[in-house]
C-alpha positions as CSV (number, residue, x, y, z in Angstrom):
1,X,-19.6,-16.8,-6.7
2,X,-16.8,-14.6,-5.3
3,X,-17.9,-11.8,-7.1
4,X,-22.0,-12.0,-6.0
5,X,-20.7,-12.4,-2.2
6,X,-18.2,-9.1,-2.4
7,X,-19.9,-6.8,-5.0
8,X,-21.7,-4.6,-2.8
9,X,-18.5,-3.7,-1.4
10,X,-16.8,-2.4,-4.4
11,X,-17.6,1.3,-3.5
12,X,-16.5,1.2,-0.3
13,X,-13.2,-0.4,-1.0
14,X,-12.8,1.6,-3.4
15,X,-13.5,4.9,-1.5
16,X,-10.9,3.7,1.2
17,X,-7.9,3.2,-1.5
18,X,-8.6,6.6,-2.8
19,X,-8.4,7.9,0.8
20,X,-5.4,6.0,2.0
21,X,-3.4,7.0,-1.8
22,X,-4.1,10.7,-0.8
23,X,-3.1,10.7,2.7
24,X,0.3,8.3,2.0
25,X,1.2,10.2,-1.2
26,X,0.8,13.6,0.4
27,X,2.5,12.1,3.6
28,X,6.0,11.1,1.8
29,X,7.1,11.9,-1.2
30,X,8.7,8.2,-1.5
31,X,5.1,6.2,-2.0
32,X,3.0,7.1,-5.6
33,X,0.5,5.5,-6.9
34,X,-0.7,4.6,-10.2
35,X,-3.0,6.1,-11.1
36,X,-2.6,8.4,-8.9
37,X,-6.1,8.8,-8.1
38,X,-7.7,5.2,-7.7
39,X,-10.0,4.8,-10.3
40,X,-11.2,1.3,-8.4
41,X,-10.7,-0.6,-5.3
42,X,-6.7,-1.6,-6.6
43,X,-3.4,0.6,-7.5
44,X,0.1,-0.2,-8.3
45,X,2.0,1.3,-5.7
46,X,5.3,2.8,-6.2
47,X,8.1,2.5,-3.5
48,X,11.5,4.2,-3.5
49,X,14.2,1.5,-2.3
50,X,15.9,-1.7,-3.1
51,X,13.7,-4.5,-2.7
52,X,15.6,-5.7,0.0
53,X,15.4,-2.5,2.2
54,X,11.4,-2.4,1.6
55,X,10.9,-5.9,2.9
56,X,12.8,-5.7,5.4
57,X,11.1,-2.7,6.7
58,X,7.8,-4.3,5.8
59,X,8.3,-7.0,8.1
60,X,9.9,-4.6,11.4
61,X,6.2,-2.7,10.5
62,X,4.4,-6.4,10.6
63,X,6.7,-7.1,13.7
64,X,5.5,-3.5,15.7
65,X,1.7,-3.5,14.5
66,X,0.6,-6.6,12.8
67,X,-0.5,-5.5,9.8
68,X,1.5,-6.7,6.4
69,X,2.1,-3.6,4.3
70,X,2.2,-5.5,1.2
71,X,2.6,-9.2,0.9
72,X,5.2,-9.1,-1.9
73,X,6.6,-6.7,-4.7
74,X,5.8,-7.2,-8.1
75,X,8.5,-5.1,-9.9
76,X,12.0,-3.7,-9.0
77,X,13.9,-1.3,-10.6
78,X,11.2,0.8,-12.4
79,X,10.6,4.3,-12.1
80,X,12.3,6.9,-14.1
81,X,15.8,6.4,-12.6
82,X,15.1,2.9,-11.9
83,X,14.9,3.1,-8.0
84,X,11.4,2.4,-7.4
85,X,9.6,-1.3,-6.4
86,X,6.3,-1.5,-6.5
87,X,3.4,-3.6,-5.7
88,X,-0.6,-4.4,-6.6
89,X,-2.4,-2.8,-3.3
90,X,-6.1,-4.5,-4.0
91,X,-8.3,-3.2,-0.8
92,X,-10.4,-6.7,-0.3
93,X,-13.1,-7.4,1.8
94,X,-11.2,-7.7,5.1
95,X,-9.3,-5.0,4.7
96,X,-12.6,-2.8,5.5
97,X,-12.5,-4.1,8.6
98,X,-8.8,-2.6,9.6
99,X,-9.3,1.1,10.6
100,X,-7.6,4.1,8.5
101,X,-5.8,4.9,11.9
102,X,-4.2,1.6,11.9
103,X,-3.0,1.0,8.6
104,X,-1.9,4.7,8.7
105,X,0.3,3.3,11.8
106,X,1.9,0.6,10.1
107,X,2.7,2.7,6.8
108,X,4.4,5.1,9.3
109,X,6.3,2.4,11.0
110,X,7.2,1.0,7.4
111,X,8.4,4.9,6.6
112,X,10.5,4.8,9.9
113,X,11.8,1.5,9.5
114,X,13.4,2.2,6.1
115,X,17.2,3.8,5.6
116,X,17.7,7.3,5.7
């Protein structure tokens, strides 16, 4: 039933993943996703930090612009040297209804709200 009511949607969804990967990847060089390119309308996303850093500045981004970043992580300690968290970043239904401007604006208050 779920999948009927959303279905036409897919495309879009997945057209604004691929769009916010590119801009956020290109932005910083500590958010990558896998794959790199979304091949649908969900991606692991990679974040350099502690767990405890990343939340925290997840929820001073929530506090400033009322959008949730990420609702939890999923891994710690992964990556290549082990510094990286990352999450499952599924672009749902509502999520089309939040413009790229202001989920751009939270990822940059996320970005400023994590230690130099």
């Amino acid at each position: 039933a779920a999948y009927d009511a959303h279905r036409h949607s897919f495309g879009q969804r997945w057209q604004t993943l691929r769009r916010l990967a590119a801009q956020l990847s290109a932005t910083d060089c500590r958010i990558r996703f896998e794959p790199s390119e979304p091949e649908c309308c969900h991606a692991h996303c990679y974040l350099l930090g502690s767990s405890d850093d990343l939340d925290a500045a997840r929820d001073a981004a929530l506090r400033e612009t009322g959008v949730r970043i990420y609702c939890r992580l999923r891994g710690e300690g992964v990556g290549a040297e082990r510094s990286e968290c990352y999450f499952e970043w599924v672009v749902g239904p509502e999520q089309l209804e939040l413009s790229d401007e202001l989920v751009l604006g939270a990822w940059a208050a996320f970005l400023r709200a994590l230690p130099a």
